[in-house]
Z-matrix of the N, CA and C atoms (Angstrom, degrees):
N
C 1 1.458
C 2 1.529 1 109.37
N 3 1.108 2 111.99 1 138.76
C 4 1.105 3 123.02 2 178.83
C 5 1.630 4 133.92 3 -89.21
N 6 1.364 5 155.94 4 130.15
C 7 1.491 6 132.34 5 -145.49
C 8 1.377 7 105.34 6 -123.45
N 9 1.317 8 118.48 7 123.06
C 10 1.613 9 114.52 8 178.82
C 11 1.527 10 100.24 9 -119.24
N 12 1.198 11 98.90 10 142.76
C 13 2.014 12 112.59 11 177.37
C 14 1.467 13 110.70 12 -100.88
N 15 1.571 14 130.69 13 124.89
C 16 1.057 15 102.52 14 152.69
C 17 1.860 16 127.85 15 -131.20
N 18 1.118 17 130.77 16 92.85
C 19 1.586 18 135.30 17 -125.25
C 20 2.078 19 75.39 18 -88.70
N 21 1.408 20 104.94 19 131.97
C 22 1.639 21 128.78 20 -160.87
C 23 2.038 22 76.79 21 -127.32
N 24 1.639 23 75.93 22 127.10
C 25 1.789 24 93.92 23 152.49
C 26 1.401 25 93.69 24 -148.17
N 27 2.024 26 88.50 25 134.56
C 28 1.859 27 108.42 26 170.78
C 29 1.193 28 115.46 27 -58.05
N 30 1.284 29 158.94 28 124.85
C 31 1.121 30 167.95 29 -141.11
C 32 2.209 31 91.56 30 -123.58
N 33 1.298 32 95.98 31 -58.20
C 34 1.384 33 116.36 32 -161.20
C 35 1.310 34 100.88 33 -111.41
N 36 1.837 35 119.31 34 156.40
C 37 1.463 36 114.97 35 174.51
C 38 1.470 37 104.28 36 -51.66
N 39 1.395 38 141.82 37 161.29
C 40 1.096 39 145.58 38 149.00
C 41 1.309 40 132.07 39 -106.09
N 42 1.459 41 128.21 40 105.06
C 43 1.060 42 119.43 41 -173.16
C 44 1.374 43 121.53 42 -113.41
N 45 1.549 44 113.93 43 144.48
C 46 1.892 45 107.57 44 -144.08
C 47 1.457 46 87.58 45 -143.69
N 48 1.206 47 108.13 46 138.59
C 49 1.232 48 117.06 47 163.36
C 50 1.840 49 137.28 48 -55.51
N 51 1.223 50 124.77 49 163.64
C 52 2.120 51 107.02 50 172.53
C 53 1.770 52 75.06 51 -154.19
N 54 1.274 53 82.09 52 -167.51
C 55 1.517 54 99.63 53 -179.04
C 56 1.474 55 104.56 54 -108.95
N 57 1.294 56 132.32 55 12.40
C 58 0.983 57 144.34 56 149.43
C 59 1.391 58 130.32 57 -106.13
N 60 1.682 59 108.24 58 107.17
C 61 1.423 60 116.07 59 -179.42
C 62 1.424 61 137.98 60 -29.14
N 63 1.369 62 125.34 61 112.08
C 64 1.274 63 120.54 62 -150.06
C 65 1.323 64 137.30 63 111.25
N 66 1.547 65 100.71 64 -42.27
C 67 1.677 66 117.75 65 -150.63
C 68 1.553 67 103.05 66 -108.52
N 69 1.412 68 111.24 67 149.35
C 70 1.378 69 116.97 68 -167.94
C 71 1.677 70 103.30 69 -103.37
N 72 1.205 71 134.47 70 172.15
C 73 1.169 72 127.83 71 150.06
C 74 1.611 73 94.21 72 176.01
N 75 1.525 74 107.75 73 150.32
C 76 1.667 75 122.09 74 -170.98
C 77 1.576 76 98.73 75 -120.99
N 78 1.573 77 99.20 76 100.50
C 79 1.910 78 116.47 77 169.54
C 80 1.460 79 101.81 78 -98.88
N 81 1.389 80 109.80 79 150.52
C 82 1.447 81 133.94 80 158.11
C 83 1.117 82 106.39 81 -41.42
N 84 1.386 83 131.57 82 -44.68
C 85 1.607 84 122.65 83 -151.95
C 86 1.684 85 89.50 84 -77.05
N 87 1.116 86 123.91 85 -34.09
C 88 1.831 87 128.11 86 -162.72
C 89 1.570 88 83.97 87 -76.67
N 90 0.833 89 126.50 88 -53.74
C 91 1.968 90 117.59 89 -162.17
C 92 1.740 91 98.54 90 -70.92
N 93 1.203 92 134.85 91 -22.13
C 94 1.096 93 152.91 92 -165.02
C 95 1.960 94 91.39 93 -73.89
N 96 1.211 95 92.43 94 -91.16
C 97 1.281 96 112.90 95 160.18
C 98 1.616 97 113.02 96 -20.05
N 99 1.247 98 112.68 97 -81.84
C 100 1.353 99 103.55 98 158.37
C 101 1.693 100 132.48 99 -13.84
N 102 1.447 101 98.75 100 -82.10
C 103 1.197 102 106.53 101 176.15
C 104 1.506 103 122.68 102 -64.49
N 105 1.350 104 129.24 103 -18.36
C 106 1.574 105 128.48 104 131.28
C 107 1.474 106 131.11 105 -27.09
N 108 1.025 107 97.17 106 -50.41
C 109 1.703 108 104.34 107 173.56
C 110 0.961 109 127.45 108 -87.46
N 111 1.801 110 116.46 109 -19.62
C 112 1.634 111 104.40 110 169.54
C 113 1.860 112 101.70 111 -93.44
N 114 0.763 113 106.92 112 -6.84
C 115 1.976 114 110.92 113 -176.32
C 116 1.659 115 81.49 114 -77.22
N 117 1.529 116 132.39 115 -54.63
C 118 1.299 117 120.18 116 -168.60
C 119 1.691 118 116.69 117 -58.55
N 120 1.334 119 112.53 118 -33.62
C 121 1.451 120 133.96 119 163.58
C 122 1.244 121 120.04 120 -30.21
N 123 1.805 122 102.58 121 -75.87
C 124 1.217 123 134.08 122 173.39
C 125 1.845 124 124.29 123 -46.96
N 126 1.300 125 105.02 124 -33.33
C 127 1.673 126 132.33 125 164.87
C 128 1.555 127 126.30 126 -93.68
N 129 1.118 128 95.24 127 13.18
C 130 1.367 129 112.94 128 -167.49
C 131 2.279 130 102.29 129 -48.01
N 132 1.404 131 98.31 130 -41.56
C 133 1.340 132 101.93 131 178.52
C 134 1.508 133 120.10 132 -86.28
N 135 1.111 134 108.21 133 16.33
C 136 1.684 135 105.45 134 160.65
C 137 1.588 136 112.67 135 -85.39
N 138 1.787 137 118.67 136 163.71
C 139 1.556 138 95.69 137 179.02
C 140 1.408 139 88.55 138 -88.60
N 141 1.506 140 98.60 139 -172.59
C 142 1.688 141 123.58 140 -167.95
C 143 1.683 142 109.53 141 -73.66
N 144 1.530 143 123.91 142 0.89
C 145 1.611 144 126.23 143 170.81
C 146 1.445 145 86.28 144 -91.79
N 147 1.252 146 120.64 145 -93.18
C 148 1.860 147 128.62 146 -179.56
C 149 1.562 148 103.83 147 -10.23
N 150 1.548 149 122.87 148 -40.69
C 151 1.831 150 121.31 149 -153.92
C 152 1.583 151 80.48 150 -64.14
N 153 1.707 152 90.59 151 -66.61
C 154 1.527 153 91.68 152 -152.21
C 155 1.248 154 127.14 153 -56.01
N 156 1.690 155 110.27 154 -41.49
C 157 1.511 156 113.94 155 171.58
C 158 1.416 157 121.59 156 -26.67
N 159 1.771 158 102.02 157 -61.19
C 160 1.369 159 103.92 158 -165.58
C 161 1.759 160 115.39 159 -82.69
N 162 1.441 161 105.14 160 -8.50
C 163 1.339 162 106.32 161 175.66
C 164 2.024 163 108.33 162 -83.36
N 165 1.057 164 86.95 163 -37.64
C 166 1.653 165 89.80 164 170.47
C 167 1.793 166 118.97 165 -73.83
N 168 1.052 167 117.40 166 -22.79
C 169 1.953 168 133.54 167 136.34
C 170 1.426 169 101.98 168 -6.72
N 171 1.767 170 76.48 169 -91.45
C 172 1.879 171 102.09 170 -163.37
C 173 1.245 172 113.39 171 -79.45
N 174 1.442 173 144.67 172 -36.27
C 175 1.486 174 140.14 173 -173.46
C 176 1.762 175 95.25 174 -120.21
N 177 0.986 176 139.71 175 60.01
C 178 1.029 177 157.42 176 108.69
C 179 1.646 178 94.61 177 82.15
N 180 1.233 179 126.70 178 -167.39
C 181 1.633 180 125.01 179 170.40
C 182 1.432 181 112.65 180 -175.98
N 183 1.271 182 119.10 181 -172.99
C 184 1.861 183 104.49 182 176.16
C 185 1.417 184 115.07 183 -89.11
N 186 2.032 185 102.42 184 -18.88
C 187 1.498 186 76.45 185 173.53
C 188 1.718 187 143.42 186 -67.95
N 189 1.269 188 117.45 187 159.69
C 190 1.661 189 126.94 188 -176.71
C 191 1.755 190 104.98 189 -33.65
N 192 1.248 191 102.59 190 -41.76
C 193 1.698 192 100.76 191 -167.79
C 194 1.230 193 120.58 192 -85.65
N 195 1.535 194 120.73 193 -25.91
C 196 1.517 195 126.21 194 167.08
C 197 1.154 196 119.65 195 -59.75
N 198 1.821 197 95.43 196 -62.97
C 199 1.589 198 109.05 197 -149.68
C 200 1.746 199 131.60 198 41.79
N 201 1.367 200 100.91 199 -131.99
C 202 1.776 201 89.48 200 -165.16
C 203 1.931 202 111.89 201 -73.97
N 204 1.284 203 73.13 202 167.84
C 205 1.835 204 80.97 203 -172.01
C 206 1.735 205 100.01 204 -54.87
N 207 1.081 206 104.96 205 156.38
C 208 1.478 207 118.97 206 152.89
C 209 1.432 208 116.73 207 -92.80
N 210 1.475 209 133.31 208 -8.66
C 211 1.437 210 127.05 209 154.66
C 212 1.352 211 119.27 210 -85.21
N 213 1.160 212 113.45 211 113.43
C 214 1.769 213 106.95 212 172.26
C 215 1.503 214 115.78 213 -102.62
N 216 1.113 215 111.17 214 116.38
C 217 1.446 216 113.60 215 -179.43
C 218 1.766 217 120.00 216 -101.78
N 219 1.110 218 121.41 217 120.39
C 220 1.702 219 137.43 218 -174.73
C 221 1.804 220 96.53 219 -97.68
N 222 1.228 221 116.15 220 158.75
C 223 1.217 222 124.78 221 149.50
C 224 1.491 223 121.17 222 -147.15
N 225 1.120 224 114.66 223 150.87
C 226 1.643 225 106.02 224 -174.84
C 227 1.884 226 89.69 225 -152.72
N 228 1.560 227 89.87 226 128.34
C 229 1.612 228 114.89 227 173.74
C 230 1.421 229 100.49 228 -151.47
N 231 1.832 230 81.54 229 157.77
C 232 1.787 231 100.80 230 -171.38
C 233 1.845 232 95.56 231 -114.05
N 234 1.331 233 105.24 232 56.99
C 235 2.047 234 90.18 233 -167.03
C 236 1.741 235 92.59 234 -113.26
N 237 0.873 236 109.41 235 166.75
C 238 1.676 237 140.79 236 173.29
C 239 1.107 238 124.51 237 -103.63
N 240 1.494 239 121.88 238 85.63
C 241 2.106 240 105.79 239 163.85
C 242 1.207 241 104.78 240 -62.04
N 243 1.200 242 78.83 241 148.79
C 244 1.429 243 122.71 242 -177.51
C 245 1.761 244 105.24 243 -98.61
N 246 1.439 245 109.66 244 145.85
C 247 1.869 246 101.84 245 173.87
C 248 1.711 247 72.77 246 -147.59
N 249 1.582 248 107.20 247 106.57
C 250 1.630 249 95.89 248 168.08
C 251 1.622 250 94.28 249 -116.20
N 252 1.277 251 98.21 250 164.91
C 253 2.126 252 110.47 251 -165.58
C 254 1.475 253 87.12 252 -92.39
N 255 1.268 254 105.61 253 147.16
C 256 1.513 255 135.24 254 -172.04
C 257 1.685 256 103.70 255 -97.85
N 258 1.658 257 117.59 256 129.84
C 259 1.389 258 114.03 257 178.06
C 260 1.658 259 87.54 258 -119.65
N 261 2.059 260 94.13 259 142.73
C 262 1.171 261 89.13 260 -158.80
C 263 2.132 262 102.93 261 -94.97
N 264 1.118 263 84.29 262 21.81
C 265 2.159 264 84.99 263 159.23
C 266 1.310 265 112.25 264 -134.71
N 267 1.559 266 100.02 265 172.99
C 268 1.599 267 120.81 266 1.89
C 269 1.436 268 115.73 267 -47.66
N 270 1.340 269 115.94 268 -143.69
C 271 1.089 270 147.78 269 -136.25
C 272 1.669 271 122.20 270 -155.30
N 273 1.019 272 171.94 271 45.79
C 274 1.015 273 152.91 272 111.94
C 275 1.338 274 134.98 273 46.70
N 276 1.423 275 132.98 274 94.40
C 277 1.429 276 115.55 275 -159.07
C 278 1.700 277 99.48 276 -123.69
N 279 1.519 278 108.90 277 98.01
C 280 1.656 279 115.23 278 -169.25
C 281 1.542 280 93.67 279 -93.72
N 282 1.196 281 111.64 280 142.34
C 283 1.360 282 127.96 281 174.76
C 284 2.072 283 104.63 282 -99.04
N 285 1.174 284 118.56 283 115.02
C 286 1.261 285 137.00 284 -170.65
C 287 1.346 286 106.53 285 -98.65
N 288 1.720 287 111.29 286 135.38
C 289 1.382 288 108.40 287 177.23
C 290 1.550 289 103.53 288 -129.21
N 291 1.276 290 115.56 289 113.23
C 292 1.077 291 134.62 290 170.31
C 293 1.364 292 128.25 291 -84.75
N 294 1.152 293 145.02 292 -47.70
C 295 1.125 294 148.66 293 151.08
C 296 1.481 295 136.32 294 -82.12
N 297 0.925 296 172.85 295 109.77
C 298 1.687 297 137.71 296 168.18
C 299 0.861 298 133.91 297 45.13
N 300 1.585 299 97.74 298 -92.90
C 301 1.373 300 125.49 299 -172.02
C 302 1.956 301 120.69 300 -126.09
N 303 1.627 302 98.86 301 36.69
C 304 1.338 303 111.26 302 -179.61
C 305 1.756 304 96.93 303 -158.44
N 306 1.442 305 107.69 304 140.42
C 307 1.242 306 117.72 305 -169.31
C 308 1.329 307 90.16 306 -158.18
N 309 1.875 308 105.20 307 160.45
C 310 1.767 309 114.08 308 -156.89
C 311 1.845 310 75.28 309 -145.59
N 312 1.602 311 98.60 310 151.74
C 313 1.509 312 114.44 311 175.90
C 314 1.678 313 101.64 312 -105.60
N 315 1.238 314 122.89 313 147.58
C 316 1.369 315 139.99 314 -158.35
C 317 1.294 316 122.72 315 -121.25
N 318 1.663 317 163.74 316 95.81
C 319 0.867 318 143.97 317 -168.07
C 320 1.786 319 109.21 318 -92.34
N 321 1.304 320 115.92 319 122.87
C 322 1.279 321 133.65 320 -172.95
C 323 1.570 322 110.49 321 -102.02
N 324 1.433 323 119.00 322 132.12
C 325 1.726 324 102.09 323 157.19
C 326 1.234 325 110.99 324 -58.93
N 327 0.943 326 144.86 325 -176.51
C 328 2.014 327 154.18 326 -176.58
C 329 1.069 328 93.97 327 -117.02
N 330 1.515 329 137.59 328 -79.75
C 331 1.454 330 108.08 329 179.95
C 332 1.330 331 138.16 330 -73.98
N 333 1.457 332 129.68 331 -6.77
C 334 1.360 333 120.84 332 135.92
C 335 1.322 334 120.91 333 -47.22
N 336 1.051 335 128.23 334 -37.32
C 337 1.723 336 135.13 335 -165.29
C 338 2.113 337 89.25 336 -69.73
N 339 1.122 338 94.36 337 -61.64
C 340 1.545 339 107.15 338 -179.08
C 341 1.575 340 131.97 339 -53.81
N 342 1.509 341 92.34 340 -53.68
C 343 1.663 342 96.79 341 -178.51
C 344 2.018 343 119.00 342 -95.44
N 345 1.424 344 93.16 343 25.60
C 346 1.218 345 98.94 344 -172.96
C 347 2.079 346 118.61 345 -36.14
N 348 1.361 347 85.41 346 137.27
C 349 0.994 348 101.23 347 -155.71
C 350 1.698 349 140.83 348 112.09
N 351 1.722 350 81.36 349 -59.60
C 352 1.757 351 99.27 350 162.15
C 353 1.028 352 127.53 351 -31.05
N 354 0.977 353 107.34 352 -65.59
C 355 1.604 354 142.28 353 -168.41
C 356 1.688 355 116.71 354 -87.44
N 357 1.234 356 116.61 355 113.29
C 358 1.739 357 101.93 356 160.46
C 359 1.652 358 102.32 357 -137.18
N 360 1.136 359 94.61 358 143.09
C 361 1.511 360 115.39 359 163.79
C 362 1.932 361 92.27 360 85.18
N 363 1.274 362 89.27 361 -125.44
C 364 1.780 363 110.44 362 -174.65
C 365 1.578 364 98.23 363 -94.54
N 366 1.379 365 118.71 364 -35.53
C 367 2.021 366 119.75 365 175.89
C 368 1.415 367 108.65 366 -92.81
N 369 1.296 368 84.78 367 166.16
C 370 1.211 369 116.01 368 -175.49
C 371 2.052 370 96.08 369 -85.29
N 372 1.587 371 119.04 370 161.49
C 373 1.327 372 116.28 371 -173.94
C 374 1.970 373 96.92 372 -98.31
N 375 1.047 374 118.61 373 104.24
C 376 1.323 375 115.88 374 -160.10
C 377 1.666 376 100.79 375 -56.19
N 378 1.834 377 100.91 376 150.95
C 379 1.700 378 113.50 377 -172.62
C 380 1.232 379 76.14 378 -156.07
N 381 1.822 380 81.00 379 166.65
C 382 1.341 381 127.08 380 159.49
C 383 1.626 382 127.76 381 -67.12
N 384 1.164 383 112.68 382 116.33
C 385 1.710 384 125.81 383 -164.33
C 386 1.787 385 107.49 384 -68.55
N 387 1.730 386 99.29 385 147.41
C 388 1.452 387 88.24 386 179.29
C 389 1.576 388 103.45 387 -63.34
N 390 1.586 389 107.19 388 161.48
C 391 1.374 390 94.55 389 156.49
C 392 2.089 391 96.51 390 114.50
N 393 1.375 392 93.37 391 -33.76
C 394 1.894 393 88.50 392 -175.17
C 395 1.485 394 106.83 393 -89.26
N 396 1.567 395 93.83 394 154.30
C 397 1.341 396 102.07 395 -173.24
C 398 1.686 397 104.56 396 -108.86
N 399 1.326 398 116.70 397 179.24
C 400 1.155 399 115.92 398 160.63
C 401 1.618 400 109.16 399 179.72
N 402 1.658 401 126.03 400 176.91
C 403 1.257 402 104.09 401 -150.24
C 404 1.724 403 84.17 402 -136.97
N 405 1.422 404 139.82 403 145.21
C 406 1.051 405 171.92 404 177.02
C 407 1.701 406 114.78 405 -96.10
N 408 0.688 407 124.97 406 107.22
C 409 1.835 408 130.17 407 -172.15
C 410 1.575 409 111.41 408 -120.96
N 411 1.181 410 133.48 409 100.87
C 412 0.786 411 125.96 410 -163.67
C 413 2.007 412 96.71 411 -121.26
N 414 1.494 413 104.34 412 123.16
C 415 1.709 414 111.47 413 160.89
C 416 1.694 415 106.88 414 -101.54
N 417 1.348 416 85.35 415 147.08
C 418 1.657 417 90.60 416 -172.98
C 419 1.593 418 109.36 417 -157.30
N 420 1.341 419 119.75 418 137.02
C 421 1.452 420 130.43 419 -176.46
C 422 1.734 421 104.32 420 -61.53
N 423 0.941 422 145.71 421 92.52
C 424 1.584 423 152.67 422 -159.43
C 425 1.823 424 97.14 423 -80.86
N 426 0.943 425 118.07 424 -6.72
C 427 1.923 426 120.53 425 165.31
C 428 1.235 427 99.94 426 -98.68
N 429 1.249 428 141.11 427 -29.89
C 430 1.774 429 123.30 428 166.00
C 431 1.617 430 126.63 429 -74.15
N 432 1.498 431 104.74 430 -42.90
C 433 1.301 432 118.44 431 -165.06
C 434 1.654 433 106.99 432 -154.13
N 435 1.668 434 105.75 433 125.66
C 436 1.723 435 105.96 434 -166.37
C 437 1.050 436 95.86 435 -93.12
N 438 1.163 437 109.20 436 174.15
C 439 1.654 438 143.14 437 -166.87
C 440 1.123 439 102.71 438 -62.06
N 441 1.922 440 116.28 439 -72.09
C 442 1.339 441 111.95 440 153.50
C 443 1.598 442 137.25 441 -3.38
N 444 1.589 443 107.36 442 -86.84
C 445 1.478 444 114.07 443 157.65
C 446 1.572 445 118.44 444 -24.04
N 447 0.962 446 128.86 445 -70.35
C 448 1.438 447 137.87 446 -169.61
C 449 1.534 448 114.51 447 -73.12
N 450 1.505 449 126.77 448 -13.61
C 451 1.549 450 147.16 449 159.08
C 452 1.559 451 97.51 450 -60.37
N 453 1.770 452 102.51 451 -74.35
C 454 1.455 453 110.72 452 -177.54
C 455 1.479 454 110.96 453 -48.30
N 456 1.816 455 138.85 454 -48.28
C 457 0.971 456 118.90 455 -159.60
C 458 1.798 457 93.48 456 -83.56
N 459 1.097 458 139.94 457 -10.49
C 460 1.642 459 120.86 458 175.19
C 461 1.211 460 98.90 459 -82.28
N 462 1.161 461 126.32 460 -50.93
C 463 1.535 462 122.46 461 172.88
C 464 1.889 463 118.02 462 -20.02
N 465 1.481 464 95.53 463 -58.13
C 466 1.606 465 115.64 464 -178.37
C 467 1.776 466 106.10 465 -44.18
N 468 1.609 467 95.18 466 -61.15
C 469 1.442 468 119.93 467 -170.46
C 470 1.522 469 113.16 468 -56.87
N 471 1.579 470 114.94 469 -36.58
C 472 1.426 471 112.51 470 179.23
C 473 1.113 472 122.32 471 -81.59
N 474 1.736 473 114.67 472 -1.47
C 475 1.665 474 134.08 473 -176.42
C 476 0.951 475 91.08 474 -103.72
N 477 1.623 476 121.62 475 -62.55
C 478 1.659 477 98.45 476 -154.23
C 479 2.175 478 107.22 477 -113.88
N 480 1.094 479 114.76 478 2.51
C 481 1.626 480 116.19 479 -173.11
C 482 1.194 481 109.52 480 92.56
């Protein structure tokens, strides 16, 4: 196996999904995933037997003959969510058009109005702060999928998600 590093600093809040409402947290299986989809990107001109074969190769699949991935991905960070309480001003005053020729004025929080998404209820959806680092480790079978390849698909991921 082969060992690739890749040391990640948040630039921007980061906000990440869990399986718990609200809550952020950054697993291997999501960067995995990730990098599944930009390798599928990247192969875009193979047909759909060749995609899968070789994607079931390198990230492994349920069938008997693959099995587990040949990329193993680790991560290790020292960051803190954050859950900070949401104040609901200012204010925001959107003018709504409902009909034609009849429209109603609206009072909005501003950063709910703004950070949609961010934000639910009275909190904030807890993330990762600018400023944390953390490190990406990636082992990988170097006869399925090169170094290169797997540079380019984090590359993709740190531009586009």
């Amino acid at each position: 196996m082969q060992p690739l590093t890749f040391n990640c600093e948040i630039i921007t809040p980061m906000f990440a999904g869990s399986a718990l409402p609200g809550d952020c947290e950054l697993r291997p299986p999501a960067i995995k995933g990730a990098l599944r989809f930009w390798w599928r990107a990247m192969n875009g001109h193979l047909s759909i037997s060749d995609l899968r074969k070789r994607e079931a190769e390198i990230f492994g699949s349920s069938d008997e003959n693959n099995g587990r991935s040949k990329v193993i991905i680790t991560t290790s960070h020292l960051m803190i969510t954050s859950n900070l309480k949401f104040s609901p001003n200012p204010t925001y005053r959107r003018k709504i058009q409902k009909e034609k020729y009849s429209s109603m004025t609206k009072n909005l929080p501003l950063l709910e109005y703004l950070a949609f998404g961010a934000i639910t209820g009275q909190t904030y959806k807890n993330y990762y702060p600018a400023g944390g680092k953390f490190d990406i480790l990636l082992n990988f079978n170097d006869s399925l999928i090169s170094e290169g390849d797997l540079k380019t698909c984090f590359s993709l991921i740190a531009s586009f998600g």
